[in-house]
KEPA-478147 format. One record per residue (C-alpha): x, y, z. Coordinates in steps of 0.001 Angstrom, whole numbers, padded with zeros to 6 digits, always signed. Example, Ala and Ser with C-alpha at 12.3 -4.5 7.8 and 13.67 -1.06 7.14 Angstrom:
2
+012300-004500+007800;+013670-001060+007140;
//
This chain:
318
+115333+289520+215625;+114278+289157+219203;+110892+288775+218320;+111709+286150+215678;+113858+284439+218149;+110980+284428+220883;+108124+283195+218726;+110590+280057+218047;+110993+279245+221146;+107102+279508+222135;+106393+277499+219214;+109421+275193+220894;+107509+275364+223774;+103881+274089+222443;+105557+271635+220969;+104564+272617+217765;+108491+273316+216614;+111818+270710+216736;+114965+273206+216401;+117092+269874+215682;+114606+269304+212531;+115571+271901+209385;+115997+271385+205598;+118662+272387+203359;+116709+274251+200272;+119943+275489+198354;+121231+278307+200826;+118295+278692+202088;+117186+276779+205992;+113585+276602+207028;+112146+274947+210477;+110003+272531+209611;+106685+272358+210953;+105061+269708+213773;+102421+268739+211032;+104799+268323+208071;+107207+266280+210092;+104042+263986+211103;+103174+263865+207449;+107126+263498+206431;+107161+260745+209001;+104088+258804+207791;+105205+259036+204419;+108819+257177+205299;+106883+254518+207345;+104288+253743+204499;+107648+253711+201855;+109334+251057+204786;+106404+249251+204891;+105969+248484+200830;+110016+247765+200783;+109076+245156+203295;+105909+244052+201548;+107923+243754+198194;+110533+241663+199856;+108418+239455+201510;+106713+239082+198510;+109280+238561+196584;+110729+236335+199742;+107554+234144+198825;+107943+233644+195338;+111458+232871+195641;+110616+230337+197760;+108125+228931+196103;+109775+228155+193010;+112731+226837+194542;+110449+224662+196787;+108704+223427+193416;+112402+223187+191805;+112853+220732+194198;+109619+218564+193974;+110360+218337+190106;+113549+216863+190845;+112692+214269+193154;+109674+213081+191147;+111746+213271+188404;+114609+211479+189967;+111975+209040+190990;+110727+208330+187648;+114362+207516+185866;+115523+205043+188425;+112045+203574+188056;+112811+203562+184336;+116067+202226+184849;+115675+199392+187162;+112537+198319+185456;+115205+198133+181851;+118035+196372+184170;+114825+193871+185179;+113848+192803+181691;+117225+192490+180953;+118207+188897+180323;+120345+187363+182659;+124103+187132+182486;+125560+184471+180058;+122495+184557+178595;+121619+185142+174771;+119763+188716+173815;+117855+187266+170995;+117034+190997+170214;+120821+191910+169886;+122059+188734+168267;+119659+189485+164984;+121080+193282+164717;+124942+191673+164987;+123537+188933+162513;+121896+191419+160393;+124775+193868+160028;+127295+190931+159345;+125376+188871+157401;+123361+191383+154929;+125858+194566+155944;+127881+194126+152537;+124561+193396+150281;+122594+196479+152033;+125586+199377+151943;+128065+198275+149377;+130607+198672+152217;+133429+196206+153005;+134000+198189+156176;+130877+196729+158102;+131598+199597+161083;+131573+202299+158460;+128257+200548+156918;+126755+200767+160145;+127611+203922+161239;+127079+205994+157955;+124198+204150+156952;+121900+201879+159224;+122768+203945+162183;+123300+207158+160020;+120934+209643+161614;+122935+209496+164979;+126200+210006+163334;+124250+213591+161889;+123956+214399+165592;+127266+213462+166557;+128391+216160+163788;+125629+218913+164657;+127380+218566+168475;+130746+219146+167067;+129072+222126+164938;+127505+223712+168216;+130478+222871+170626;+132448+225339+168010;+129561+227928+168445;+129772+227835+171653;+133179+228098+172155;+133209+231334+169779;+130833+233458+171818;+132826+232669+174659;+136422+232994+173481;+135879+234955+170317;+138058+238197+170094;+136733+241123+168751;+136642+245108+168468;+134421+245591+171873;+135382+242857+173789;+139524+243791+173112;+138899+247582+173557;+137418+246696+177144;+140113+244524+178080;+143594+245464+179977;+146281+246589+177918;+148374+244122+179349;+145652+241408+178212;+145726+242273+175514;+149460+242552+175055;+149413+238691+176594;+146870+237218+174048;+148600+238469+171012;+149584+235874+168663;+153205+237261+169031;+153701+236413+172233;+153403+232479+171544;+154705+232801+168186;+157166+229474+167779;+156865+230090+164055;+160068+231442+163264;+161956+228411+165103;+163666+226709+162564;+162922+223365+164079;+159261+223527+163948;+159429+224656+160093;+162149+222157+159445;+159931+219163+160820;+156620+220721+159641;+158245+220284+155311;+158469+216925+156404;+155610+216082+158345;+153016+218005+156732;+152735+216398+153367;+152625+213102+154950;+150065+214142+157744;+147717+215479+154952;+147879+212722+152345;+147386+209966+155070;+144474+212523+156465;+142954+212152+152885;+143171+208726+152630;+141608+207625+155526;+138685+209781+154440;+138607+208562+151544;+138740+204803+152068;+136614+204507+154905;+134418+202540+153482;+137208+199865+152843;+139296+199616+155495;+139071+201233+159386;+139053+204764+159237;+136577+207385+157773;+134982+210432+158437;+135722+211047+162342;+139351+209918+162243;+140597+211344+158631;+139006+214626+159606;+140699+214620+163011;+144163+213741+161160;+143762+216689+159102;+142991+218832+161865;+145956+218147+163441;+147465+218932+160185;+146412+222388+160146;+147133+222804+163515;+151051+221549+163153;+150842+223453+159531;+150014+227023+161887;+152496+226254+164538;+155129+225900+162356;+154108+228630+159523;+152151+231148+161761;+148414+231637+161633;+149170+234660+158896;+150005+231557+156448;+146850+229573+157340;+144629+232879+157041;+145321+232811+153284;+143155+230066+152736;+141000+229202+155781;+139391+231850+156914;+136797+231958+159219;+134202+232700+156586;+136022+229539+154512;+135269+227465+157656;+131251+229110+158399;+130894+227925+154566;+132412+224066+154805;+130655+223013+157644;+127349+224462+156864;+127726+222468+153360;+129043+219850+155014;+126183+219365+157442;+123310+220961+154786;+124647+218036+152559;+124342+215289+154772;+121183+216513+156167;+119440+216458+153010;+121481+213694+151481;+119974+210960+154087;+116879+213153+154509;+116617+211344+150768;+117354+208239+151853;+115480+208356+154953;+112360+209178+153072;+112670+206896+149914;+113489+203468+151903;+110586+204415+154666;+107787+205003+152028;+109688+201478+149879;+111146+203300+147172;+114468+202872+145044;+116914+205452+146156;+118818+205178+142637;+122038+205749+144187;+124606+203156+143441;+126320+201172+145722;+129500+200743+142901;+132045+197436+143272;+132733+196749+146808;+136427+197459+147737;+136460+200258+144787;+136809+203834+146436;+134250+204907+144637;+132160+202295+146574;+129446+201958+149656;+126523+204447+147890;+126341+207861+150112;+129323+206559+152533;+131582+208117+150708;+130341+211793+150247;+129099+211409+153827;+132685+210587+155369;+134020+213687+153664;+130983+215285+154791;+132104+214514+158239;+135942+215165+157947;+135015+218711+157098;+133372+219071+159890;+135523+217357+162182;+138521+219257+160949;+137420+222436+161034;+136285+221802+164372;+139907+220474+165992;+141368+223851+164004;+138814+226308+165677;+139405+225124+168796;+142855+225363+168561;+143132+228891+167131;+140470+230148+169300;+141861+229429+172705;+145171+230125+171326;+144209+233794+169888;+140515+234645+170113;+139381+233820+166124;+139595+231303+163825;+141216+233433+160721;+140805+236996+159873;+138582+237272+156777;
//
């Protein structure tokens, strides 16, 4: 023991041994040598110095993008107000007479009736001259629904993850008003009315203001007063969420390939052999028709998703 003890401290001595310096094997303690701590020690300063040449690598990159993030903008920046005061320039001046803009108005007035069949020139316009934009109006309603079903949309993970007083809060029970006899009492009034005036704006568009956008959004509201006065267990039995998946992707397959038709036919010249009917008839205007109820599907089913989604987390239970 001595002897042990007296070799340590020679080696202490020569330098050759730190007594503060020891590592913990299990139970077992053992010095550690002058040359292993020298190696030990040169092996932390070479890990310190890749950590540092990682981050300043990384440092460099980050910078770099976000210095070329920023050139992009500017130049790009640069480019639109160029665009745009170069438009505003050519512009004619105010008071003036756009002879570009004053033969669309004349064409849509003067030929509207002859070329869609519709008395409803803004229907005409919208449904038919102008009818590709309206199929991107409704493929933004479509993906605005998407999106706010990943977000919102309840299901087994996301609710076994959640609180249990979350999920206690966003149960359908706890906002329930369909029991209150008011709400059902007005709703057997209001509902048949709501719906049949729904319908026949869609239906008439052609004829008279209304059509696709604002009979879908009537009926919408329809089912939305319909499951605040009857409970969302009532509106399950018919719209599902697998019901609405299916109407809108008909709805938006239809008119997709309906004016795809139409598109390619009066490009290439050709006879689209659809008729326009009687103008003023409901079964009038060619495609308008079929295309406003097109749209009302979508729009509809839209206004209800939203609605049940933020208000419970689906749209129905299948």
């Amino acid at each position: 023991m001595k002897k042990d003890w007296k070799q340590k401290v020679d080696r202490w001595l020569a330098g050759d041994l730190d007594v503060m310096a020891h590592i913990t094997d299990g139970a077992e303690v053992r010095d550690v040598p002058r040359q292993e701590r020298k190696e030990n020690a040169r092996a932390a300063q070479e890990r310190v110095l890749e950590t540092a040449g990682a981050k300043r690598v990384i440092s460099a990159e980050r910078k770099g993008f976000y210095t070329m993030y920023n050139v992009i903008a500017v130049i790009s920046c640069i480019t639109l107000i160029g665009v745009l005061l170069f438009t505003v320039a050519n512009l004619p001046r105010y008071g003036e007479e756009n002879p570009r803009t004053v033969e669309v108005v004349s064409r849509y007035v003067e030929k509207g009736l002859e070329e869609t069949g519709a008395v409803n020139i803004v229907s005409g316009m919208i449904l038919d001259y102008r009818a590709f934009d309206t199929l991107g109006e409704s493929h933004v309603l479509f993906t605005a629904l998407l999106c706010v079903m990943i977000l919102l949309r309840r299901d087994k993970k996301n609710e076994a993850m959640a609180p249990a007083g979350a999920r206690a809060l966003g149960t359908d029970a706890y906002y329930n008003i369909a029991k209150d006899p008011i709400m059902r009492t007005v709703g057997a009034f209001l509902l048949p009315s709501i719906f049949l005036y729904g319908i026949y704006i869609l239906l008439n568009g052609q004829n008279s203001p209304g059509g696709g956008f604002s009979g879908g959004a009537v009926m919408g509201a329809g089912l939305i007063i319909f499951a605040s006065a009857y409970g969302f267990g009532t509106v399950d039995r018919f719209f599902t969420e697998r019901a609405s998946r299916i109407i809108t992707f008909v709805s938006l397959a239809f008119y997709s390939f309906a004016k795809g038709y139409v598109f390619f036919t009066g490009a290439n010249g050709l006879d689209n052999h659809i008729p326009k009917g009687t103008p003023g008839a409901i079964l009038s205007g060619g495609m308008i028709l079929p295309l406003d109820i097109a749209v009302g599907m979508v729009v509809a089913c839209t206004m209800y998703g939203f609605y049940s989604l933020f208000k419970r987390g689906s749209i129905g239970h299948d």
